[in-house]
C-alpha positions as CSV (number, residue, x, y, z in Angstrom):
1,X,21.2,-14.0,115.2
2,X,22.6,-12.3,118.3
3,X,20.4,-9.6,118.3
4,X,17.7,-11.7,117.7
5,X,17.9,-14.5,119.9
6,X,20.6,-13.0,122.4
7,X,19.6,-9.7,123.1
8,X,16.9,-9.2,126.3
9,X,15.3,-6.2,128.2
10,X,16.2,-7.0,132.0
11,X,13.6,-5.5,134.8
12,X,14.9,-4.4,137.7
13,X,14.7,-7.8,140.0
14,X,16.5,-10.0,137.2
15,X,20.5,-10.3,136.1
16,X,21.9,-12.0,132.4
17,X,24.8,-12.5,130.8
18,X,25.9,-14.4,127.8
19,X,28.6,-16.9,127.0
20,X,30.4,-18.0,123.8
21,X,32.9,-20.9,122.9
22,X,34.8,-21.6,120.0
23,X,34.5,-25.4,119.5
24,X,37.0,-27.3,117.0
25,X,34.1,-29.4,115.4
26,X,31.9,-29.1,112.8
27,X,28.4,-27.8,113.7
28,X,26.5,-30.8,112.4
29,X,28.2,-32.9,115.2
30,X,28.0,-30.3,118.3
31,X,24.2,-29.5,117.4
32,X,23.5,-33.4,117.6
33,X,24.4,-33.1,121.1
34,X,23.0,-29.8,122.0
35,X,19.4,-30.8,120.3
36,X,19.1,-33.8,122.4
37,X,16.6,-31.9,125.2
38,X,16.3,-35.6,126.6
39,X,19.4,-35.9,127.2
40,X,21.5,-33.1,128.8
41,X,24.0,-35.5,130.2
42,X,25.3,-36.4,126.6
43,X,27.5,-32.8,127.8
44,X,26.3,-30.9,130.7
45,X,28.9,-32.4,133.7
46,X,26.4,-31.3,136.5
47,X,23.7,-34.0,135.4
48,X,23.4,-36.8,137.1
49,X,20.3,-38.3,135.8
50,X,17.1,-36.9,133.3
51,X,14.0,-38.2,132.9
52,X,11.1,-36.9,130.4
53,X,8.5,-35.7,132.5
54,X,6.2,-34.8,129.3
55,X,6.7,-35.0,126.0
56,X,9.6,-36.9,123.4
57,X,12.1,-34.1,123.4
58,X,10.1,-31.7,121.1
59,X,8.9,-27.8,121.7
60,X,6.8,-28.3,125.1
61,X,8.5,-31.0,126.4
62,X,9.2,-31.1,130.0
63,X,12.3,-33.2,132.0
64,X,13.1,-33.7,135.6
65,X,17.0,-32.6,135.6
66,X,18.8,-34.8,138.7
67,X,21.9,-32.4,139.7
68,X,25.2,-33.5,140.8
69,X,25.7,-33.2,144.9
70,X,27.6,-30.5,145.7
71,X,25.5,-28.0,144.0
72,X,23.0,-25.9,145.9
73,X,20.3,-27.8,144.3
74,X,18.9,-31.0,143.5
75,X,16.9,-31.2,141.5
76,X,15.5,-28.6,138.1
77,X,12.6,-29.1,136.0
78,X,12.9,-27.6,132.9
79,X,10.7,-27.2,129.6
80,X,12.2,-26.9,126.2
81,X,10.4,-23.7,124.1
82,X,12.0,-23.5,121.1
83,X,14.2,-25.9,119.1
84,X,15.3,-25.2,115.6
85,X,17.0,-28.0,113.4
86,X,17.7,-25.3,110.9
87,X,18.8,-22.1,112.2
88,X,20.3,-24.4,114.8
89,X,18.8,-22.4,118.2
90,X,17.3,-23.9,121.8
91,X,15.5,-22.3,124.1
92,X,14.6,-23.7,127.6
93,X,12.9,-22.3,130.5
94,X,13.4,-23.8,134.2
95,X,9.9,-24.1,135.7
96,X,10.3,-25.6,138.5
97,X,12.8,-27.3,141.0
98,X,14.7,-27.0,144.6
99,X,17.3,-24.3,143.5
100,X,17.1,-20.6,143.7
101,X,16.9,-19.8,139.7
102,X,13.4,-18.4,139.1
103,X,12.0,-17.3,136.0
104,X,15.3,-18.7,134.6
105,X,15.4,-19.0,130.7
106,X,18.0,-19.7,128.4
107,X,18.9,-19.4,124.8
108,X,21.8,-21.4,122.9
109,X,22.2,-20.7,119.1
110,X,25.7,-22.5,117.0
111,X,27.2,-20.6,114.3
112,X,29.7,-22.3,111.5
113,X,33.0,-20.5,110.9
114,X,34.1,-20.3,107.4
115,X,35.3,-23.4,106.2
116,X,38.6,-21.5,105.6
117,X,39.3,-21.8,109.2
118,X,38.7,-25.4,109.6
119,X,34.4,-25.8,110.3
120,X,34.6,-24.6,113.7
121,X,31.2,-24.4,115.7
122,X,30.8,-20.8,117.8
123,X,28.0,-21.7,120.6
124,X,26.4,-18.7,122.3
125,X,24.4,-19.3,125.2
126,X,22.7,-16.6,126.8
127,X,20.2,-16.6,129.8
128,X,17.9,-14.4,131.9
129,X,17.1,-15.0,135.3
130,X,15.7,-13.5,138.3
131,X,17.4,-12.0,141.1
132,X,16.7,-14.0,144.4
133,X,16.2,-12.2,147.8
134,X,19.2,-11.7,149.8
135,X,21.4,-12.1,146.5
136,X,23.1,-9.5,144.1
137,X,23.0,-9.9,140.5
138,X,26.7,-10.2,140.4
139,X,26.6,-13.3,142.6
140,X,23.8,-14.6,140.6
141,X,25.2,-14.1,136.8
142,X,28.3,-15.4,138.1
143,X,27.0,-18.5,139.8
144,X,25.5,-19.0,136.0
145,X,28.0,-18.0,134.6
146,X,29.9,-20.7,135.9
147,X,27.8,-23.1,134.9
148,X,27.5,-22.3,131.8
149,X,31.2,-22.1,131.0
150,X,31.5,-25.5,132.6
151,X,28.7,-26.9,130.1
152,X,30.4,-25.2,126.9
153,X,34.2,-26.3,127.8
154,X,32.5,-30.0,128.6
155,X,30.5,-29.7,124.9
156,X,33.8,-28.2,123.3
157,X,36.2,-31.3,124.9
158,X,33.9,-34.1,124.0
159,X,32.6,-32.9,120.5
160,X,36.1,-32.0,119.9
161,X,37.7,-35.8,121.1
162,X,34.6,-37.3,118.9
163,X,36.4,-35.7,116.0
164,X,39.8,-37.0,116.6
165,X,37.9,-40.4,116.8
């Protein structure tokens, strides 16, 4: 699965990285969240507000992302590319939007431990994404990179307190 779905060729002008969590929740209950293109504020903390631009949340489907202030955005649009109920992998592509993250595209498979360790969910995210003028690739994987972290701790915490429920 990694080398499959996690693994890119970067040109010259573009910077990725990826990201895994270990989440305390069975992976039947973090991929119901992670599915729901429609709805990214179900985890992501920077969402303010999503609304379907095309599409009902299937492969093709496009949504309007409303950012939190504070960020150097405001607003992403984004279209989902691949979604797979069984091997349990999304892929989105931002296509649009007032931020500085061209040709950005993003891949987030979950994988079960062994029920011997509890049915823990690992979540890898990985993304590619081009280098903007005036920026290093440093500064741009790790203004993703921070991001991203944020999103997995958020999915980890809230999956994990909806198990304790």
């Amino acid at each position: 699965m990694v080398n499959t779905y996690h693994t890119s060729k970067l040109c010259s002008n573009q910077c990725g990285s990826s990201l895994v969590q270990t989440i305390d929740a069975p992976l039947p209950l973090v991929w119901s969240l992670i599915r729901r293109f429609e709805n990214p504020q179900g985890y992501k903390l920077f969402v303010k507000k999503c609304t379907m631009v095309a599409g009902d949340g299937g492969i093709g489907s496009v949504r309007e992302v409303m950012v939190t202030s504070g960020l150097p955005a405001g607003v992403s649009v984004e279209r989902l590319d691949k979604l797979d109920d069984e091997k349990h992998v999304l892929k989105f592509s931002i296509i649009g939007g007032d931020h500085r993250l061209a040709n950005y595209s993003s891949t987030i498979t979950l994988h079960e431990e062994e029920e011997k360790y509890g049915g823990k969910t690992v979540a890898i995210e990985s993304y590619v994404v081009d280098v903007p003028a005036g920026s290093s690739g440093e500064d741009t994987c790790c203004f993703a990179n921070t991001i991203i972290a944020c999103n997995l701790r958020s999915l980890a915490k809230i999956t994990e307190q909806m198990v304790c429920k």
